[in-house]
C-alpha positions in Angstrom: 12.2 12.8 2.1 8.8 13.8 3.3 8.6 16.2 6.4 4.6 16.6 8.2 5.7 18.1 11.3 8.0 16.5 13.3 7.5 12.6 11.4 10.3 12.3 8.5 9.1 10.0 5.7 11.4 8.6 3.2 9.7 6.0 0.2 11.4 2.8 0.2 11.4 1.2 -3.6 10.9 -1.6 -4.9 9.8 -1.6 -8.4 8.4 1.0 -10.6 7.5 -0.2 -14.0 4.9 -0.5 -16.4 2.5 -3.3 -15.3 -0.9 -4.0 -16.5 -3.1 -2.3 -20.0 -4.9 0.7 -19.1 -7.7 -0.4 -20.4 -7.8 -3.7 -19.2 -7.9 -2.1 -15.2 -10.0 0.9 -16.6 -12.2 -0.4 -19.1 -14.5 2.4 -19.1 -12.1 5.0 -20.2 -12.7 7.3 -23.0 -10.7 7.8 -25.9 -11.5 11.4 -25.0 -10.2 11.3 -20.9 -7.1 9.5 -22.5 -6.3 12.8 -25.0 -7.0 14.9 -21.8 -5.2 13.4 -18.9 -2.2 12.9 -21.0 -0.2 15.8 -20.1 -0.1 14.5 -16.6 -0.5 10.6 -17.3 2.9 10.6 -19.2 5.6 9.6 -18.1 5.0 9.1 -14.2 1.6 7.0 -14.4 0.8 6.0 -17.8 3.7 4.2 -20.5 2.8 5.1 -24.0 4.4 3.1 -25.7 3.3 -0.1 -23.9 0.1 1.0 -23.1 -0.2 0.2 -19.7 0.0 2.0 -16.4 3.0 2.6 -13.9 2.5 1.3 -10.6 5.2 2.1 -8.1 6.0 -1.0 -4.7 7.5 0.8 -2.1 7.2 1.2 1.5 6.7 4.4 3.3 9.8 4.5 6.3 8.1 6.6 8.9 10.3 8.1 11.6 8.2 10.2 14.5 8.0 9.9 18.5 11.3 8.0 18.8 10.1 5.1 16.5 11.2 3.4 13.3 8.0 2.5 11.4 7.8 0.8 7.9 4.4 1.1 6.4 3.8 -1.6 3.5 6.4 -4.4 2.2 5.7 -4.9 -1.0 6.5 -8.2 -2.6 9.7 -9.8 -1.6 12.5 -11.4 -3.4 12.2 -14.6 -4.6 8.7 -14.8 -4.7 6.5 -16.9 -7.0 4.0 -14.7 -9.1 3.6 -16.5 -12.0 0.8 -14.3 -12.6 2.4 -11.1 -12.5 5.9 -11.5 -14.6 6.7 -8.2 -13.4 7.0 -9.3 -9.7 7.8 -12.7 -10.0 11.3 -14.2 -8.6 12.6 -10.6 -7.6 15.9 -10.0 -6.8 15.6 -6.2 -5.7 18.2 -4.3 -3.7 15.1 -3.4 -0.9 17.4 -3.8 2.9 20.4 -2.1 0.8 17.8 1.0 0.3 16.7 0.6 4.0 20.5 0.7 5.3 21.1 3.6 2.5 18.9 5.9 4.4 20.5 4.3 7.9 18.1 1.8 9.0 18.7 -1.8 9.6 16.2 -4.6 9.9 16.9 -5.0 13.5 16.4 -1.0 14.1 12.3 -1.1 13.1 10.4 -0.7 15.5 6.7 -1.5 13.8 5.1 -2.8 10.2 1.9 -1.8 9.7 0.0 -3.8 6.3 -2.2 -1.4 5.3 -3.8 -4.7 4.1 -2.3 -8.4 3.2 -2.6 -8.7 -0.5 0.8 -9.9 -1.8 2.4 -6.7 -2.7 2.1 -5.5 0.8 3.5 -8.2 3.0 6.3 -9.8 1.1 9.5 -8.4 3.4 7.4 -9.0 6.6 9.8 -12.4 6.2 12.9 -13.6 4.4 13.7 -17.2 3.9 16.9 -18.3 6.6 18.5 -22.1 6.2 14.8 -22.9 4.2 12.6 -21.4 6.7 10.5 -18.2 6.8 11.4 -16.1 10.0 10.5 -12.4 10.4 12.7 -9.9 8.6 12.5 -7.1 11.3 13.5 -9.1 14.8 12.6 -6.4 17.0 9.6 -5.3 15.3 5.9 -5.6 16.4 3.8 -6.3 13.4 0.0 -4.5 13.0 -2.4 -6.6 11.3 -6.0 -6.3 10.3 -7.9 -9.2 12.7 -10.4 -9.3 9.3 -7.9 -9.7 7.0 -6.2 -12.6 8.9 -9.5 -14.1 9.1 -10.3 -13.9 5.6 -7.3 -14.9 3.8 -6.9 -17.6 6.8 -10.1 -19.2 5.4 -9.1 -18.7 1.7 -5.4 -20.5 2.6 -7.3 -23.5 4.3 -9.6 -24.1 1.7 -8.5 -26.5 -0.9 -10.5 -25.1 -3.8 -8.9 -22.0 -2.8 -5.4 -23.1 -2.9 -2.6 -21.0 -0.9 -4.3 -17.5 0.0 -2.5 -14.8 -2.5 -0.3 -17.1 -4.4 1.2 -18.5 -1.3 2.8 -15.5 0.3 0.1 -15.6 3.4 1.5 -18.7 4.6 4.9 -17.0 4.0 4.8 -13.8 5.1 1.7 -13.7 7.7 1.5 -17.1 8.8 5.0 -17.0 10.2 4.7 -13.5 12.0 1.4 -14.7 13.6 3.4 -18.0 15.1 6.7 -15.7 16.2 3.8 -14.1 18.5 5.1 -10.6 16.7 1.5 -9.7 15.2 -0.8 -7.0 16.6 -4.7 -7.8 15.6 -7.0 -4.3 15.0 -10.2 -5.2 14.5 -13.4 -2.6 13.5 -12.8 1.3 13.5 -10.7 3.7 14.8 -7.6 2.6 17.0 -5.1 4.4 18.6 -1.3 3.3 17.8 0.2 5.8 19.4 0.6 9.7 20.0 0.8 10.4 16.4 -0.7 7.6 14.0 -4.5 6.5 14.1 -5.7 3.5 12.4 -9.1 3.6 10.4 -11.5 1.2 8.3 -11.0 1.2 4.8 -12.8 -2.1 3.7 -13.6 -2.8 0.3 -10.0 -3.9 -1.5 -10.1 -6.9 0.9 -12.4 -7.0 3.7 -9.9 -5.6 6.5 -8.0 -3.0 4.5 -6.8 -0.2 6.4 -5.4 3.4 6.5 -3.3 5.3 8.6 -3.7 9.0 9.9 -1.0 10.6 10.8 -1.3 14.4 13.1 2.0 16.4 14.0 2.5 19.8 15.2 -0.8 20.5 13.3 0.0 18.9 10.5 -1.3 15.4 8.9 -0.5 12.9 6.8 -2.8 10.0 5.5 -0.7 6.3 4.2 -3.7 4.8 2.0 -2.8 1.6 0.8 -4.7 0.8 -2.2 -7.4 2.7 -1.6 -6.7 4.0 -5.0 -3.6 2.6 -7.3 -4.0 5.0 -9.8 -4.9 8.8 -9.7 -7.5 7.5 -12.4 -9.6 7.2 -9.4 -9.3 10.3 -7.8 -11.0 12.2 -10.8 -13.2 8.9 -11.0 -13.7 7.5 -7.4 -16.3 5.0 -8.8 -13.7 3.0 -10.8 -12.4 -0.1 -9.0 -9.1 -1.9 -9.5 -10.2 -5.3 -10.5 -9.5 -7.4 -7.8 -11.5 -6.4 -4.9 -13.5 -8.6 -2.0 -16.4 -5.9 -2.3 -16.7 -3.5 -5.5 -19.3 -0.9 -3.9 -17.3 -1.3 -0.4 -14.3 -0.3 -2.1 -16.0 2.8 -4.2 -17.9 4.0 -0.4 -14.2 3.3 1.3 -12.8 5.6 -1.6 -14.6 8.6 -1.0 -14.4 8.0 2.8 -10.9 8.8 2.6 -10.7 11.1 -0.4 -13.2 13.4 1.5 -10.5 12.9 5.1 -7.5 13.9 2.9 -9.5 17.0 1.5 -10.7 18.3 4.7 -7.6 18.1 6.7 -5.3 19.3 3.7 -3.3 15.8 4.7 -0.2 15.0 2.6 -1.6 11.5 1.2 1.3 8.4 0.5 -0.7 6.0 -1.6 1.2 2.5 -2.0 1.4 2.7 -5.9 1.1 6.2 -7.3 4.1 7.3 -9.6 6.4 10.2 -9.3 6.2 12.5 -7.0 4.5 9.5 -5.2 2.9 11.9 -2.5 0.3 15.0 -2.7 -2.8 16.2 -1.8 -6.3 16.0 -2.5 -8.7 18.8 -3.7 -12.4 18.8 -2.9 -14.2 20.3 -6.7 -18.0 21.0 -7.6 -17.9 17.5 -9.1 -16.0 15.7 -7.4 -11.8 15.2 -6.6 -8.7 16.6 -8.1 -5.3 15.2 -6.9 -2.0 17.6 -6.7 0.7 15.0 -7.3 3.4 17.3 -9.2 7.0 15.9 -10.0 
């Protein structure tokens, strides 16, 4: 467990495993910047022997101000991602983690989707008697208003086909007709005492992140702003899929810059082990401080 003042933040896995080539993601990487990040690529971010990187799924369980918030909800059991044979048709133990550390789905209070990409929404719902209802009952679910639009368009579009393999229609689609789904739209909004919602466009075209203040200390929950911490010593290289490339790189340094000059503790939403640390402003350019 995390402490930043008086919030307590525990990560909530999913997965962590080796996913996609290094150098299919990260094309332009040197044989060179592979000798020399792999004291700290190996084992935590990078698997030798496969060859690809380690991307954690969790969710970061934020407790602060007398409220139960789950930021992020990765993919969902029993999910098709044919796609992605790492994620596909899981069967993960995620509500017995949530209970483990005392928390039921009925004692959440708020999700916040840093963005709806598929690996970010998936336990917003669970499948009862062949229907999709919300997995947290009591919850109040924060949305990006341009990220509904978008993937809303992409969903209706027959070309398109379901919007993220299906899982908008599953796992936004439903919270949005419950009447459980909170809209932010543009920059800076206010949730509450402690958490402040900002623009971070670029990954999708309503991607978000989440500043957190306490007692004088801060937190930042960033989504994928980065996946890797590749793109903290290189802020210009994207993760492939991305609904603007030089949005994403501008939306990058926006908050690499935030989490240097407030000293924040930064969550990412796929970072390895220690999965949080902070972010160092250099001569020329970025250095993370993620130590296991």
């Amino acid at each position: 467990m995390f402490k930043v003042g008086e919030a307590a933040i525990t990560r909530i896995e999913e997965t962590f495993l080796p996913t996609y080539p290094l150098r299919t993601i990260f094309p332009e990487i040197t044989d060179a910047q592979l000798e020399e990040y792999m004291p700290w690529m190996a084992p935590h971010h990078y698997d030798p022997k496969s060859g690809c990187i380690l991307l954690s799924v969790h969710s970061w369980l934020l407790k602060v101000g007398g409220q139960t918030i789950l930021i992020d909800a990765c993919c969902g059991n029993n999910k098709v991602k044919p796609g992605r044979p790492f994620w596909h048709m899981l069967n993960e133990p995620y509500l017995a983690r949530l209970a483990a550390v005392g928390v039921k789905p009925e004692d959440v209070d708020v999700v916040m989707c840093t963005h709806l990409h598929h690996d970010h929404v998936g336990w917003n719902t669970i499948n009862r008697d062949g229907k999709w209802v919300p997995t947290f009952p009591n919850a109040r679910y924060v949305f990006s208003r341009p990220d509904v639009d978008y993937f809303s368009k992409i969903d209706a579009d027959p070309k398109e086909g379901p919007a993220e393999l299906g899982t908008f229609r599953e796992c936004v689609v439903p919270i949005l007709e419950y009447g459980k789904a909170d809209l932010v739209s543009g920059g800076a909004h206010r949730l509450n005492d402690f958490i402040e919602i900002d623009s971070a466009p670029g990954h999708s075209p309503g991607h978000v992140f989440f500043k957190l203040e306490s007692k004088g200390e801060r937190a930042a929950f960033v989504g994928d702003v980065w996946h890797h911490l590749l793109q903290v010593h290189h802020p210009d290289w994207n993760f492939p899929k991305n609904s603007d490339v030089n949005q994403a790189r501008a939306s990058r340094r926006k908050v690499l810059d935030h989490c240097a000059a407030t000293d924040a503790l930064v969550f990412p939403g796929h970072v390895g082990l220690p999965f949080a640390g902070r972010i160092e402003k250099t001569q020329s350019g970025y250095r993370p401080h993620f130590q296991p």
